[in-house]
DSSP file (Angstrom, degrees, kcal/mol; ACC not computed):
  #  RESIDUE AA STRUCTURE BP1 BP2  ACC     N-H-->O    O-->H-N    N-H-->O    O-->H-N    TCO  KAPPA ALPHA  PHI   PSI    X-CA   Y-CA   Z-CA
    1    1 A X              0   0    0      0, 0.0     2,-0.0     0, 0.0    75,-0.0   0.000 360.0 360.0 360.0 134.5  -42.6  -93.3 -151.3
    2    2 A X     >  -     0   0    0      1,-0.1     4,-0.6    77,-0.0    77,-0.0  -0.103 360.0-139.0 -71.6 159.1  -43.6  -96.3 -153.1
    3    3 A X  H  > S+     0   0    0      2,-0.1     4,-1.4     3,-0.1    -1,-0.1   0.913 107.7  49.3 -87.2 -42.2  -42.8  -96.9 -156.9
    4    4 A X  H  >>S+     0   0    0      2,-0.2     4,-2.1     1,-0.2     5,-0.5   0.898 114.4  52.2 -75.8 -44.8  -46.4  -98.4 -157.9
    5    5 A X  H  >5S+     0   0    0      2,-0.2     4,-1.2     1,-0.2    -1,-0.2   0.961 107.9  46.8 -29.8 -71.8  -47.7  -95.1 -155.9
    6    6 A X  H  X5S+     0   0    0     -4,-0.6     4,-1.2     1,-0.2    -2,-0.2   0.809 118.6  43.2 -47.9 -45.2  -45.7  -92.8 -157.8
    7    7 A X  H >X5S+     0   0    0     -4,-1.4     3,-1.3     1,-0.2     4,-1.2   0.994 115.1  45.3 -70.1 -54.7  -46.9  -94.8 -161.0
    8    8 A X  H 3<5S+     0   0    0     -4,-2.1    -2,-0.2     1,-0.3    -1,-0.2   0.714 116.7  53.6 -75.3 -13.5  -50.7  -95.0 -160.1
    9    9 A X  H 3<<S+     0   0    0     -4,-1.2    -1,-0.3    -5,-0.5    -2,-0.2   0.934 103.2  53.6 -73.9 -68.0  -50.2  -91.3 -159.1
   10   10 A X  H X< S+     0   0    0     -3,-1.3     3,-4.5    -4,-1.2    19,-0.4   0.625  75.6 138.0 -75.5  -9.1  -48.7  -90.3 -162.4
   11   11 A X  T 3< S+     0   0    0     -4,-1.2    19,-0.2     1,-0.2     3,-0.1  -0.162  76.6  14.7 -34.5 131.7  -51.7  -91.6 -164.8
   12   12 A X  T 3  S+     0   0    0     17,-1.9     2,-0.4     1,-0.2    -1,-0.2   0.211 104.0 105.5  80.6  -5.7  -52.4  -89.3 -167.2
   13   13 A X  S <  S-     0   0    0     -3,-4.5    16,-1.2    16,-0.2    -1,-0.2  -0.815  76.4 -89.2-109.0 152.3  -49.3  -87.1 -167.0
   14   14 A X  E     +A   28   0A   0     -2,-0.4     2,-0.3    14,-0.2    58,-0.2  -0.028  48.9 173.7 -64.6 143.1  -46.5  -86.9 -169.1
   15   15 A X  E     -A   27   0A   0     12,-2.7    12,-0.6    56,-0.1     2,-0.3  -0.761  28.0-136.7-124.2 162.1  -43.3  -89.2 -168.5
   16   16 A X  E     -A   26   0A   0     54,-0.3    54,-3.1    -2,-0.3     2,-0.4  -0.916  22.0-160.5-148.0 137.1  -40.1  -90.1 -170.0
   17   17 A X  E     -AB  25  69A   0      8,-0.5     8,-0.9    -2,-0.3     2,-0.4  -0.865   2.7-163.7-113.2 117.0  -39.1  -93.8 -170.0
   18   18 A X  E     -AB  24  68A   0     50,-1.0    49,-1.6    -2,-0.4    50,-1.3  -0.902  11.7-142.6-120.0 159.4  -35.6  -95.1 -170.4
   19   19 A X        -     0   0    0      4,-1.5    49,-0.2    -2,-0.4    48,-0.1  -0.095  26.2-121.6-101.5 178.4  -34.8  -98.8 -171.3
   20   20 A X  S    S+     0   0    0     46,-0.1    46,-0.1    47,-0.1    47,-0.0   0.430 114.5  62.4-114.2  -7.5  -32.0 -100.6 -169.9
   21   21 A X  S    S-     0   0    0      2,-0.1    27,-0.1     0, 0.0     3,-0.1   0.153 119.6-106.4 -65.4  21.6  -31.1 -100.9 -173.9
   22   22 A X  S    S+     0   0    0      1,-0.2     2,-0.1    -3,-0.1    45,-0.0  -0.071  80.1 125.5 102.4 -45.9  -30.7  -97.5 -174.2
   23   23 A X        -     0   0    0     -5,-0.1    -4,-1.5     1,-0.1     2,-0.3  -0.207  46.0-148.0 -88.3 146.6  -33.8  -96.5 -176.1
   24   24 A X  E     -AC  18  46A   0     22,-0.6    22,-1.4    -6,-0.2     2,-0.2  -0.804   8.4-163.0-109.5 153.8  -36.0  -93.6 -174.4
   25   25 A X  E     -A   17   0A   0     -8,-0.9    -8,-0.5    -2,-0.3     2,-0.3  -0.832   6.8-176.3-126.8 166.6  -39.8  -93.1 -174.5
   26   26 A X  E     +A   16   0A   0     -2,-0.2    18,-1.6   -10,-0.2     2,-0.2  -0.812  35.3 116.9-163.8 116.6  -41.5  -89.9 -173.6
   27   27 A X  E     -A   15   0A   0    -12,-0.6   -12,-2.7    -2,-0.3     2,-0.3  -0.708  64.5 -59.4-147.2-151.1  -45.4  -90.2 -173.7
   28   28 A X  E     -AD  14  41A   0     13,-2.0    13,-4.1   -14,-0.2     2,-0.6  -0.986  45.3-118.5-123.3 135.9  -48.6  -90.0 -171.4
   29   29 A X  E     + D   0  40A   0    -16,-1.2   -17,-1.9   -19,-0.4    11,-0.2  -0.286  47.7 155.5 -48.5  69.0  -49.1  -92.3 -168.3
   30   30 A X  E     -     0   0A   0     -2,-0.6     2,-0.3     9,-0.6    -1,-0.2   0.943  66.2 -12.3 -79.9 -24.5  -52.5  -94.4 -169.1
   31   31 A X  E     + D   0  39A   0      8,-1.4     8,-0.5   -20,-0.1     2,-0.3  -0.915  56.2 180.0-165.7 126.3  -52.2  -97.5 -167.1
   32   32 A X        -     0   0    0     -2,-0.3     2,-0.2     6,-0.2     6,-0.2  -0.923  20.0-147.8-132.0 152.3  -49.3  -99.2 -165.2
   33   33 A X    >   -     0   0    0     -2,-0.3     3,-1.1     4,-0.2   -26,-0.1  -0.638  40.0 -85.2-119.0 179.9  -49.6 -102.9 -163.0
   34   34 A X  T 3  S+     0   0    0      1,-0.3   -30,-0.1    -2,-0.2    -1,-0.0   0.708 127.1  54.5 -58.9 -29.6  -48.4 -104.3 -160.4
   35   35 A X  T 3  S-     0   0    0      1,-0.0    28,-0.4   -31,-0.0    -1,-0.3  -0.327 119.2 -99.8 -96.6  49.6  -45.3 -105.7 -162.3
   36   36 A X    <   +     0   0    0     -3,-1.1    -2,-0.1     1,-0.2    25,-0.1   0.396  67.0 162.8  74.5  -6.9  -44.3 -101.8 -163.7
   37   37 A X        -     0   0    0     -5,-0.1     2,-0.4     1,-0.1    25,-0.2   0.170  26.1-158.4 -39.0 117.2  -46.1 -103.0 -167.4
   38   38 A X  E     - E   0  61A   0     23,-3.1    23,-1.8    -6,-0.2     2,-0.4  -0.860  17.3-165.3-114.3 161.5  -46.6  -99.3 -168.7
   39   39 A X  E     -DE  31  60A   0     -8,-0.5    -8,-1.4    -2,-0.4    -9,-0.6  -0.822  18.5-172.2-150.3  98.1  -48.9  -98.7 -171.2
   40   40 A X  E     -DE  29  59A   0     19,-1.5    19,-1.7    -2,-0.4     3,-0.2  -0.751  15.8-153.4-118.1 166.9  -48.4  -95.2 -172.8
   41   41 A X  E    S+DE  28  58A   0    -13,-4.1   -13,-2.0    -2,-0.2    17,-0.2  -0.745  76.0  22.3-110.1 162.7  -49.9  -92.6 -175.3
   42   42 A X  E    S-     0   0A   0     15,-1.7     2,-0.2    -2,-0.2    -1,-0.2   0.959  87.7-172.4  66.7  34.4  -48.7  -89.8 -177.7
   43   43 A X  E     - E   0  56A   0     13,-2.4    13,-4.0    14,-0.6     2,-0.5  -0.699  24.4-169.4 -88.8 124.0  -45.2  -91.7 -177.5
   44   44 A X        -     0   0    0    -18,-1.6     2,-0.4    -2,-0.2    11,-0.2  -0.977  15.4-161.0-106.7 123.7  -41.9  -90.3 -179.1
   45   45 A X        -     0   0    0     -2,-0.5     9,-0.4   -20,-0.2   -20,-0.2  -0.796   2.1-162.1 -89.5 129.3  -39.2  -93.1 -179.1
   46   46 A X  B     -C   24   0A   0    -22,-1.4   -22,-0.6    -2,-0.4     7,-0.2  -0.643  18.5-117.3 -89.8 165.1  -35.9  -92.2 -179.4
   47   47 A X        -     0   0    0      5,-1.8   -23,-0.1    -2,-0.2     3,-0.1  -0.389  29.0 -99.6 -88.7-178.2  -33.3  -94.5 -180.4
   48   48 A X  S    S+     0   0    0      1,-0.3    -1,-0.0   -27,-0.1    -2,-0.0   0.633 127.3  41.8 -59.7 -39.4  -30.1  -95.8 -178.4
   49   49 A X  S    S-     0   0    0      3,-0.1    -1,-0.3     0, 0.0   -27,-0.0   0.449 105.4-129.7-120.8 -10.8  -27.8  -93.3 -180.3
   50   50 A X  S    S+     0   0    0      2,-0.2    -2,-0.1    -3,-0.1     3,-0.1   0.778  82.5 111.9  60.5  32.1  -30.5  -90.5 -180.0
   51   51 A X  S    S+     0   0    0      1,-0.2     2,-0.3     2,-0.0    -1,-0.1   0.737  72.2  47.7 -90.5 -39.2  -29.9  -90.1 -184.2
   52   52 A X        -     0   0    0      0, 0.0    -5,-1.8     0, 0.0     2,-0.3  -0.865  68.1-162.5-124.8 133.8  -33.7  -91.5 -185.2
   53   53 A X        -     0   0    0     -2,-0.3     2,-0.3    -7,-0.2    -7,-0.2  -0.656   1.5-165.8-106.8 166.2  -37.1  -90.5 -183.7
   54   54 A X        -     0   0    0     -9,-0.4     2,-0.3    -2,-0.3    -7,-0.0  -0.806   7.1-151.2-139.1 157.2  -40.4  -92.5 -184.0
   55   55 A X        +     0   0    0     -2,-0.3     2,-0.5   -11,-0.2   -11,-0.2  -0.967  19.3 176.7-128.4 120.2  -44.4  -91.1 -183.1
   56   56 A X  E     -E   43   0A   0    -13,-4.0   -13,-2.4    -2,-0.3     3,-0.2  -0.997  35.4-143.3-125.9 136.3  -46.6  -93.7 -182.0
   57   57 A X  E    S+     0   0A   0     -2,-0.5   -15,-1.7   -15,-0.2   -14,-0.6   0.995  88.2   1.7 -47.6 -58.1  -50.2  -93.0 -181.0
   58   58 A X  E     +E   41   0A   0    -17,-0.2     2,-0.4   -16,-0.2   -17,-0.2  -0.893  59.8 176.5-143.8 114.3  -49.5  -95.8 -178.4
   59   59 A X  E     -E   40   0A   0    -19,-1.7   -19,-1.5    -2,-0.4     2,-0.3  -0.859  21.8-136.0-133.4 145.3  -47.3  -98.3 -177.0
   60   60 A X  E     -E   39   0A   0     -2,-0.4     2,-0.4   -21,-0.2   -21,-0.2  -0.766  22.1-159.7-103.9 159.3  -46.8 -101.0 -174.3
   61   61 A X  E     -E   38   0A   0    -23,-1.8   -23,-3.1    -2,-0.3     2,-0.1  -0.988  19.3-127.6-130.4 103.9  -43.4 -101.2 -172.0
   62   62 A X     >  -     0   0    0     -2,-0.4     4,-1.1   -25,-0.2     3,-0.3  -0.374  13.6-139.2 -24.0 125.5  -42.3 -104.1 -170.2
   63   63 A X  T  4 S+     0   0    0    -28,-0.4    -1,-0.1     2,-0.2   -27,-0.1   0.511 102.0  60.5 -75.7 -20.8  -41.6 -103.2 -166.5
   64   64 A X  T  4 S+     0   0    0      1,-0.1    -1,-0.2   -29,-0.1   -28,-0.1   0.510  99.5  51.3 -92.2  -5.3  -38.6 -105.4 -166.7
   65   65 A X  T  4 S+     0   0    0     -3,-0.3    -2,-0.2   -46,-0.0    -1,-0.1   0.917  83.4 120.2 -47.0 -74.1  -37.0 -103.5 -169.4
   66   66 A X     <  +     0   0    0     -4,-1.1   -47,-0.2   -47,-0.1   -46,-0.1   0.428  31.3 172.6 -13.4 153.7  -37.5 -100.2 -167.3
   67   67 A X        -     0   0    0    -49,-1.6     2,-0.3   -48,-0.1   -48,-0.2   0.325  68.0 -32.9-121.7 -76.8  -34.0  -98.5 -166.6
   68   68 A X  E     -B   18   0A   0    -50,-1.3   -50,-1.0   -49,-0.2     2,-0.5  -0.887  54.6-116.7-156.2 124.6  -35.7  -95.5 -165.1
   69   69 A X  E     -B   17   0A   0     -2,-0.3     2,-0.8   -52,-0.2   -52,-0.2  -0.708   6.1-156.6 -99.6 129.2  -38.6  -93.1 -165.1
   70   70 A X        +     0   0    0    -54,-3.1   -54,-0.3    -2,-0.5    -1,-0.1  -0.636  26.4 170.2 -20.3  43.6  -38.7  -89.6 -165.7
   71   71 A X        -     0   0    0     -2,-0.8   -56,-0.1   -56,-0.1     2,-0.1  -0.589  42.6-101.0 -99.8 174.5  -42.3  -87.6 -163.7
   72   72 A X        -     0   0    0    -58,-0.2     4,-0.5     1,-0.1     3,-0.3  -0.224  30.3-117.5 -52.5 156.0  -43.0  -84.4 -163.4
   73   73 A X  S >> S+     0   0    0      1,-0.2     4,-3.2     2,-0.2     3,-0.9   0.906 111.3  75.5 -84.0 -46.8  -42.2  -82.8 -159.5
   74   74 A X  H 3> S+     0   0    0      1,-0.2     4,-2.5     2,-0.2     5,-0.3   0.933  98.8  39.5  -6.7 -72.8  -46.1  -82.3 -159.6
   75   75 A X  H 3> S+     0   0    0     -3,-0.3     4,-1.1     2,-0.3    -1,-0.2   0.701 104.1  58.2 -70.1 -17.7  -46.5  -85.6 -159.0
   76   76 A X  H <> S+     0   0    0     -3,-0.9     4,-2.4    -4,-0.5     5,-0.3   0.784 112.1  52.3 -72.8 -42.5  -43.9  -86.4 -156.7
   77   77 A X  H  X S+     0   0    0     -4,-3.2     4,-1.6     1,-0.3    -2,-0.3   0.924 102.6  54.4 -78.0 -23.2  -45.8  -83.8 -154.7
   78   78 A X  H >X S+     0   0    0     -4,-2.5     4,-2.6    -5,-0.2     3,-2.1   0.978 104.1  54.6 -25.9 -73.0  -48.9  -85.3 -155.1
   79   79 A X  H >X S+     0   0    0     -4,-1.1     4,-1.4    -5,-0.3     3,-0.9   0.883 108.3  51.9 -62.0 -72.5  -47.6  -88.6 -153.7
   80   80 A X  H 3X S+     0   0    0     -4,-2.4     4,-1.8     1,-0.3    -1,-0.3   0.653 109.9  46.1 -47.7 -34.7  -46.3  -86.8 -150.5
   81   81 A X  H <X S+     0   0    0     -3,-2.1     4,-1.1    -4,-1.6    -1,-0.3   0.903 109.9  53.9 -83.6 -40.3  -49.4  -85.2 -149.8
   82   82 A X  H <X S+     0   0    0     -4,-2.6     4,-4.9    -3,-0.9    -2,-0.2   0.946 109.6  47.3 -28.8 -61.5  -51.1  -88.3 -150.3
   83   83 A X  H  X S+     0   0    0     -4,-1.4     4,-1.9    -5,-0.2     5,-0.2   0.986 111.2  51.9 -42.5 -70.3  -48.7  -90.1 -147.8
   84   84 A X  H >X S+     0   0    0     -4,-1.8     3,-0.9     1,-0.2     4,-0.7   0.729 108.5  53.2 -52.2-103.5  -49.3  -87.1 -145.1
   85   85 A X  H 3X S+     0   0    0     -4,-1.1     4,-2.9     1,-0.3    -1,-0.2   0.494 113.3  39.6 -52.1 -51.7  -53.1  -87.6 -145.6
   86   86 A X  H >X S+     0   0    0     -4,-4.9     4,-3.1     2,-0.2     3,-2.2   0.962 121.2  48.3 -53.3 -66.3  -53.1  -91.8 -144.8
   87   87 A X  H <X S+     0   0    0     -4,-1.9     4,-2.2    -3,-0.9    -2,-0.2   0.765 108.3  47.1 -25.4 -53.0  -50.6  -91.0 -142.1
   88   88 A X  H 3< S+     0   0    0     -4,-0.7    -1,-0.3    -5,-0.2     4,-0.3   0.905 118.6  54.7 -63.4 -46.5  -52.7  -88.1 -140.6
   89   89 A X  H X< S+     0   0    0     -4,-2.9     3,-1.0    -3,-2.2    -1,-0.2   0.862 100.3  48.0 -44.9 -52.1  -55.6  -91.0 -140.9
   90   90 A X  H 3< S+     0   0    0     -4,-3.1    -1,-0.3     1,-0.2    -2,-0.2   0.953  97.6  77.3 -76.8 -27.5  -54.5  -93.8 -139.3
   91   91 A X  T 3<  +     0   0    0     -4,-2.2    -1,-0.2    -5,-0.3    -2,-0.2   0.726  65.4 120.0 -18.8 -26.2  -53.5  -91.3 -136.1
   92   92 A X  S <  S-     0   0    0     -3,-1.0     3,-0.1    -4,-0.3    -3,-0.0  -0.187  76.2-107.9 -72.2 148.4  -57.2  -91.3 -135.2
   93   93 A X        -     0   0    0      1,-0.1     2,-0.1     0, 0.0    -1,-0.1  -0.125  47.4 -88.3 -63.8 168.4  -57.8  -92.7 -131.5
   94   94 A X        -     0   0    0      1,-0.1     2,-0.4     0, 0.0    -1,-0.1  -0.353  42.4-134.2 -75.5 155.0  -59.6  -96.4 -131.5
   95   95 A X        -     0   0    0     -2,-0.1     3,-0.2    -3,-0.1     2,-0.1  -0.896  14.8-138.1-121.9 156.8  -63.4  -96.2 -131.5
   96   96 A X  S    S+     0   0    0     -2,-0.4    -1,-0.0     1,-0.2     5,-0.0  -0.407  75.8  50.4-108.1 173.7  -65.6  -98.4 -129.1
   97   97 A X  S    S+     0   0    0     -2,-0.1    -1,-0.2     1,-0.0     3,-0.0   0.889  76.2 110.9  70.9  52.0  -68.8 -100.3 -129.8
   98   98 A X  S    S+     0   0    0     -3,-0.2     2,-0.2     0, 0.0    -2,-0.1   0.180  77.8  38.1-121.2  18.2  -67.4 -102.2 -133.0
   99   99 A X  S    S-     0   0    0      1,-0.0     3,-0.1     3,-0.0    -3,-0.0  -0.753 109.6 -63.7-134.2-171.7  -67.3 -105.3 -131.4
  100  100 A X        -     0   0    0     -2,-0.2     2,-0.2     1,-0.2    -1,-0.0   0.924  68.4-135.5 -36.0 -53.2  -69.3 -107.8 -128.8
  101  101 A X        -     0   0    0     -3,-0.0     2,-0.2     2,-0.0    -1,-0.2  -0.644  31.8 -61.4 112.2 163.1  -68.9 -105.5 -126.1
  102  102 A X        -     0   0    0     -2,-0.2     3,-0.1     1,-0.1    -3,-0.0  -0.561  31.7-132.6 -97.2 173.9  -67.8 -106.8 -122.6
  103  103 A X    >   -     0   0    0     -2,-0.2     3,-0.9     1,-0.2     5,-0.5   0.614  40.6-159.7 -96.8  -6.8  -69.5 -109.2 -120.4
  104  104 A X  T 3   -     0   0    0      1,-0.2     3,-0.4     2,-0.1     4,-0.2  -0.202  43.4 -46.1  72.9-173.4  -69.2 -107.2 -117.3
  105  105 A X  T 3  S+     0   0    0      1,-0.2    -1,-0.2     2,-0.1    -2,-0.0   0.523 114.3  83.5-102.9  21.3  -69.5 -108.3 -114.0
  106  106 A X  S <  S-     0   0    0     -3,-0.9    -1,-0.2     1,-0.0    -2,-0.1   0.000  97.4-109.5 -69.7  10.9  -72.3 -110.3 -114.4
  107  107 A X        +     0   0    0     -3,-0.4    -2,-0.1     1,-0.1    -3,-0.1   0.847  64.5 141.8  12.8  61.6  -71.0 -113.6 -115.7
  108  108 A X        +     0   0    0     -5,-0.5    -1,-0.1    -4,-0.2    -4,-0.1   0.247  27.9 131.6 -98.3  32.8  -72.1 -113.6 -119.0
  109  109 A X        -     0   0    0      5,-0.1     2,-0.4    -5,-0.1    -7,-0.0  -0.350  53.2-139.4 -62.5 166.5  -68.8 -115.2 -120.4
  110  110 A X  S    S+     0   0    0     -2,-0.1    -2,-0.0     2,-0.0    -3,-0.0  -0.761  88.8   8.0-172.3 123.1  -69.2 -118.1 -122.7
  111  111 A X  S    S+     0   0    0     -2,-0.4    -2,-0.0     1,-0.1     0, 0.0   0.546  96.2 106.8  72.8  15.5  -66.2 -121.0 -121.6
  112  112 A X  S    S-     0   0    0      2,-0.2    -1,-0.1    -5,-0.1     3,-0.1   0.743  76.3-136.8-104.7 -21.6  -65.0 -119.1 -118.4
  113  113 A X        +     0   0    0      1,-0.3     2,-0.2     2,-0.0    -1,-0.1   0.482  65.7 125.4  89.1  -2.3  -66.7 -121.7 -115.7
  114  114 A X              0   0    0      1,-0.1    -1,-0.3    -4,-0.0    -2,-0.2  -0.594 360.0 360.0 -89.3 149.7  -67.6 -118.8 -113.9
  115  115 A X              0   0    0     -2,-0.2    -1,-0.1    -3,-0.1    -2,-0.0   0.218 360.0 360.0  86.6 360.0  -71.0 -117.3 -112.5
């Protein structure tokens, strides 16, 4: 399982975000990039010492802060079935007549010196 899966998975669901200074977030998922940027709503931050709360409607997270995230097991399962579904995809046998086609034995090659 991928991380940016797991995130692009978890939009819209509730999370809890810890910093590599300590400080925790716990909001909802709106929008995450390619570098981990999280960008959440309906945020309570706790401090370092877990003494002092904050509420923000809304906050952005550096992805290079991140310590570790928090999802619901929902979503983890999500992402698994997801996986299983590509997997199950790419299984399917090759299908013919998506290309030129062969030339047969007729010498219609282009660059063979033959026929």
């Amino acid at each position: 399982m991928l991380p940016l899966s797991l995130l692009r998975t978890a939009v819209g669901h509730p999370m809890l975000v810890e910093l590599k200074n300590g400080e925790t977030y716990n909001g909802h998922l709106v929008n995450c990039d390619t570098w981990m940027n999280l960008h959440l709503r309906e945020v309570i931050c706790t401090s370092k010492d877990g003494d002092r709360f904050w509420r923000m409607a809304e906050c952005y997270v550096r992805g290079n802060t991140v310590k570790y995230l928090r999802v619901p097991d929902e979503v983890i399962d999500k992402v698994q079935e997801n996986e299983q579904n590509l997997k199950r995809n790419d299984k399917r046998p090759a299908q013919r007549g998506r290309g030129r086609g062969r030339t047969g034995d007729f010498g219609g090659g282009r660059g063979r010196g033959e026929g």
